[in-house]
N, C-alpha and C positions, 0 to 999 in steps of 0.2 A: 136453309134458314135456321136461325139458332131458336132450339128450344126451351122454353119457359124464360122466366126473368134471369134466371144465373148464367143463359145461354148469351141472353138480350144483352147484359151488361158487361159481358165479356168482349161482346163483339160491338161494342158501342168503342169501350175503352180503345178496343184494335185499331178501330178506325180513327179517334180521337190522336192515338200516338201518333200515325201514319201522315194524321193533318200538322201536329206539331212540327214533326221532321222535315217537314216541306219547307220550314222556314228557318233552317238548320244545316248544317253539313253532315250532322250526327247521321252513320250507318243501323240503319233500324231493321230489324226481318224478325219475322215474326211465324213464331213455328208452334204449331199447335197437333202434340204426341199423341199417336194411338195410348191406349191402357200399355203405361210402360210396367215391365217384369223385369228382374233381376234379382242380386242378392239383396235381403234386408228390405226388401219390396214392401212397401206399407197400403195403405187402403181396402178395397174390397177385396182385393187379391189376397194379403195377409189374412185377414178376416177367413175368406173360405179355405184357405190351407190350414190355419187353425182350429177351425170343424170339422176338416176332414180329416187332421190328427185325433182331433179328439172324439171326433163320433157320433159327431148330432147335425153335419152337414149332408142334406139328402143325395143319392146319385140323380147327376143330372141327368136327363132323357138328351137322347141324339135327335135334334128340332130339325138340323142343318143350317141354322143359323151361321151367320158369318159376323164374326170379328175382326177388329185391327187391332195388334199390339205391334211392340217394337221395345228391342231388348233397351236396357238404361246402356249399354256400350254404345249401339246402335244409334241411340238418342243423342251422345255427346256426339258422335264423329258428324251427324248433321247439321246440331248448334257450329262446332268449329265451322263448317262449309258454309255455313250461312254467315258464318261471322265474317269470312276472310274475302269471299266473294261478292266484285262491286253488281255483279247481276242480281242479288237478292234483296239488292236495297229497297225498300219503302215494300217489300213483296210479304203474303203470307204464306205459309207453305204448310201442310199436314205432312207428319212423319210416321210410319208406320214401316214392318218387314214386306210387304207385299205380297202376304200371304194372310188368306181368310182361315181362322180356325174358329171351332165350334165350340159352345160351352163347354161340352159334352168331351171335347179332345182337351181341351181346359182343366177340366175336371178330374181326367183321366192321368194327366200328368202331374197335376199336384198330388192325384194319392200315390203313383209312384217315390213323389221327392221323399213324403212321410215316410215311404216307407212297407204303406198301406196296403193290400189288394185290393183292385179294381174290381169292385161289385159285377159280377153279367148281367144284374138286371138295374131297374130305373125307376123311379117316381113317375109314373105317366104326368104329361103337361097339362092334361085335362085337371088333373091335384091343384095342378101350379095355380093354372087359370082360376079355379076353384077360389082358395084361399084368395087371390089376388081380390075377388068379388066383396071381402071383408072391409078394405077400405082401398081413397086415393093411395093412398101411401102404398100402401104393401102392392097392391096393383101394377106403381110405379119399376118396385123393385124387381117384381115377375118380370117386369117387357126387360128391363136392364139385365135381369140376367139368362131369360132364354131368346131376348130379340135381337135385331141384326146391329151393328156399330160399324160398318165397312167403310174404308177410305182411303181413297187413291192417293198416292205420294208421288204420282206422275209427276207435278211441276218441280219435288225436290229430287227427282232422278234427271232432270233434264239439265240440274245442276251439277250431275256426274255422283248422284246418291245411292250407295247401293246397300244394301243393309246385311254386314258381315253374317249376322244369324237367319238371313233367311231362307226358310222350310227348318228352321231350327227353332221355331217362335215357342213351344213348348217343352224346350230342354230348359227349364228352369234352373235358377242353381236354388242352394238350400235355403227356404227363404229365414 
């Protein structure tokens, strides 16, 4: 179930297209990316490589949290498979490498890209959860960044999807 209103309206839209298409020949699929990485990678991901360049991004604790990402290479060669194949018509699909990584290995690979060493110690998440108690918002950001994001890309493997980078999901390149 999508959460909050950006969750809601995204998935209203989805279904909104999916009804249009019905009355159309238009090939419509609909592919909704893990947190995608690569080069020039913008969003949260830019954000904490650029704290951890510069020094005021905390080490994250090992929660065992589990993520999905999927490289931006990996992302295109889906879109094309979704484009070209009549099986994925009116379908939605989630894209990810098929592999669960943790903040914490997350973490540990953007400070290699910097350049940086990897701290041996951590913020305990008892901090995390701490500050999160300060408002919704920050709260929000805690569960975002030490809670789980995992998702199967099973229906877009069954379309012959394999994702060149994965167990490589945190070979970043420079962002």
């Amino acid at each position: 179930m999508p959460d909050g209103i950006y969750g809601e309206t995204k998935r209203e839209a989805e279904l909104r297209l999916l009804e249009i298409t019905q009355q159309s020949n238009m090939h419509v699929a609909i592919v909704r990316p893990a947190l995608v990485y690569g080069p020039k990678v913008k969003g949260n991901l830019q954000l904490m490589c650029s704290g951890i360049e510069k020094g005021w991004f905390p080490p994250l604790p090992e929660t065992g949290n589990r993520r999905s990402m999927i490289h931006v290479d990996d992302l295109v060669q889906a879109l094309l498979l979704v484009a070209e194949n009549s099986r994925a018509n009116r379908e939605i699909f989630i894209a990810t490498d098929g592999k669960p990584h943790s903040s914490r290995e997350i973490y540990e690979a953007m400070c290699r890209i910097v350049g940086k060493e990897v701290p041996h110690w951590s913020v305990p998440k008892f901090l995390f959860d701490l500050v999160g108690l300060m408002s919704p918002r920050i709260r929000y950001k805690v569960d975002k960044l030490l809670g789980d994001e995992y998702y199967s890309s099973e229906k877009l493997e069954a379309l012959g999807f394999k994702a060149v980078s994965r167990g490589q999901a945190c070979k970043f390149s420079k962002l």
